[in-house]
N, C-alpha and C positions, 0 to 999 in steps of 0.2 A: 504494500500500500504506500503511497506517493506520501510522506510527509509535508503538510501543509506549512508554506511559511507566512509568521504572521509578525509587523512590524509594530512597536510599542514607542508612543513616545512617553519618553520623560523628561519631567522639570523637575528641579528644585528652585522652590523661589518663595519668598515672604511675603504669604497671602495679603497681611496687612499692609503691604508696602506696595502690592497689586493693585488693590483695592483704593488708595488713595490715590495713586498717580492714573487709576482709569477715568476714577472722578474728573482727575483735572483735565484730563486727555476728551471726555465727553465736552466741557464745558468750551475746549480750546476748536473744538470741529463746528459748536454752536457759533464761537465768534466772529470765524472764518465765512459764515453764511449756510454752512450745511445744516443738515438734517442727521442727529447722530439716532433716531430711532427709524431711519430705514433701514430695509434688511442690508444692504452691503455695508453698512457701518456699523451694524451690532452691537458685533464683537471687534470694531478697531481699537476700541479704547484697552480694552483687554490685553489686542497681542500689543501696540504699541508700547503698555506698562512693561508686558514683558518683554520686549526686542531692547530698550533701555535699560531694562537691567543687565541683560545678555552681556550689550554692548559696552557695560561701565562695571563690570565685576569686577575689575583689576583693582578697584578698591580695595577689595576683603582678600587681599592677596600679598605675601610679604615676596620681593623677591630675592631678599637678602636668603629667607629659609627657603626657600625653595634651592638656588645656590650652594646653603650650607648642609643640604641635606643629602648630597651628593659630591660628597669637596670629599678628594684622597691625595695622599701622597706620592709624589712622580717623581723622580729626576730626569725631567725634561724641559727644556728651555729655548725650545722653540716655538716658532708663530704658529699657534693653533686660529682659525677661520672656522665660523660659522656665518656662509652667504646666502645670499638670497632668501630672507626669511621672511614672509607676507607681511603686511601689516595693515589692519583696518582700524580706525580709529577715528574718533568726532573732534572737528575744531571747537574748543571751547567757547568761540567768538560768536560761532552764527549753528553749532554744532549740525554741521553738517562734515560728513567724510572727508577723511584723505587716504588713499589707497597706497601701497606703493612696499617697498622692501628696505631690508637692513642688514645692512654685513660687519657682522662684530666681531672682533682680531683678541688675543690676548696673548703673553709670553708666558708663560707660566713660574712661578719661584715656589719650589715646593710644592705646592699644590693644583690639581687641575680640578676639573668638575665634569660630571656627564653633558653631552653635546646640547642634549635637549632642554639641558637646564638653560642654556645660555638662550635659546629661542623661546622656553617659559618666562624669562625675563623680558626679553622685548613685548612680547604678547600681556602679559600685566601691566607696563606701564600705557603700552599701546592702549586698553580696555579703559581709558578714564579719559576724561576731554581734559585735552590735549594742544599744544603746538608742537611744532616737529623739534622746533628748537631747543628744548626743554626735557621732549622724550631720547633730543639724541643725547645728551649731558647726564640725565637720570640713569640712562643704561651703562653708559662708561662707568658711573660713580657706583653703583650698586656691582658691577663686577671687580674695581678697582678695591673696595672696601672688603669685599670680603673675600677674594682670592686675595690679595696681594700681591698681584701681579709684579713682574716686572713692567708692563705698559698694558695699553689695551685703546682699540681704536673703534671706533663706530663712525659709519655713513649709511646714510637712508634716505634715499631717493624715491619720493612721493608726489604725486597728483594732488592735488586739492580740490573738491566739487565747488570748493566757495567760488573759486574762482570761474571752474569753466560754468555753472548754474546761476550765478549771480553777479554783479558788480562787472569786471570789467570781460566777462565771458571770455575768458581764453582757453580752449579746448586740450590742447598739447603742451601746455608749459608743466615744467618737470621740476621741482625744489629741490635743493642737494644742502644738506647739512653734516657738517662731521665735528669729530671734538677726539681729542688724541691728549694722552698722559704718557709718563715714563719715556720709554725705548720709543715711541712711538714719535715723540717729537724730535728725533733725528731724520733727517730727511732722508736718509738713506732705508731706513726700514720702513718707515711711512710711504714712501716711493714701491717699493717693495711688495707693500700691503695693497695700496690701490692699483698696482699693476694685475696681481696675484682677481682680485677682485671684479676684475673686468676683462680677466682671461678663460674660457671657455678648455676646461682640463677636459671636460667628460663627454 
């Protein structure tokens, strides 16, 4: 007999924190001129509470432990790269997206950490409104603090919807921010890293 397959979703989410922000989310669809008791708007007020929470859990998220939960001893002191890592995340200003990636570098002294910790980092700071500017500085600082790196370099290169949807609509423009510590600000390894970075190994 063919085993049926059957797909479950699950949330975890704070009913009361649901429930408040649907309210407002009803009241915000009234102001705009809609109608939030027609059937296609139901239930918007509902997923919208929840796509916002989704969107902004990196709150309730340390990424120092997440880091230190996975920190071992190496002797290895070479440049470790994790590239290309997504990143979704709301501009604080008009909270609307900016899409786009991050390639985080570090030397390691003494200690390394699982690969995946380093992209749970950018993804928690990523999950909170955001400028790019800020999240590329918070990444450095939370790897540099709690490995000890000898250096460590971040660049992330993202779209902004504020820009192509609103104001001055530019469709193709691309934001480049970086911030570099340690080894990193010798331009020989900095050079090194951003080459390594925009080289296609695979």
């Amino acid at each position: 007999m063919e085993e049926k397959l059957t797909y479950e979703k699950t949330e975890d989410f704070d009913q009361d924190r649901i429930e408040k922000l649907s309210y407002h989310y009803k009241e915000i669809l009234e102001l705009i001129g809609e109608n939030p008791d027609r059937e296609g708007l139901l239930q918007t007020p509902g997923r919208i509470a929840k796509s916002i929470l989704f969107m902004i859990q990196g709150y309730n998220l340390d990424p120092e432990e997440i880091l230190s939960s996975a920190r071992f001893r190496e002797d290895y002191r070479e440049m470790v790269i994790v590239k290309d890592i997504e990143i979704y995340s709301l501009c604080e200003h008009h909270m609307i997206p900016f899409i786009g990636k991050a390639h985080v570098a570090y030397i390691p002294d003494k200690y390394i950490t699982g690969l995946s910790k380093i992209a749970r980092v950018v993804e928690i700071y990523a999950r909170r409104l955001q400028v790019q500017e800020r999240l590329t500085t918070q990444i450095k600082e939370a790897i540099n603090k709690t490995l000890q790196p000898l250096g460590v370099a971040v660049v992330i290169e993202a779209q902004h919807l504020c820009m192509a949807m609103r104001g001055i609509q530019k469709q193709n423009s691309v934001t480049t921010t970086s911030d570099f510590v340690g080894a990193f600000e010798r331009d020989k390894t900095r050079q090194e890293f951003l080459h390594l970075i925009s080289t296609k190994l695979h």
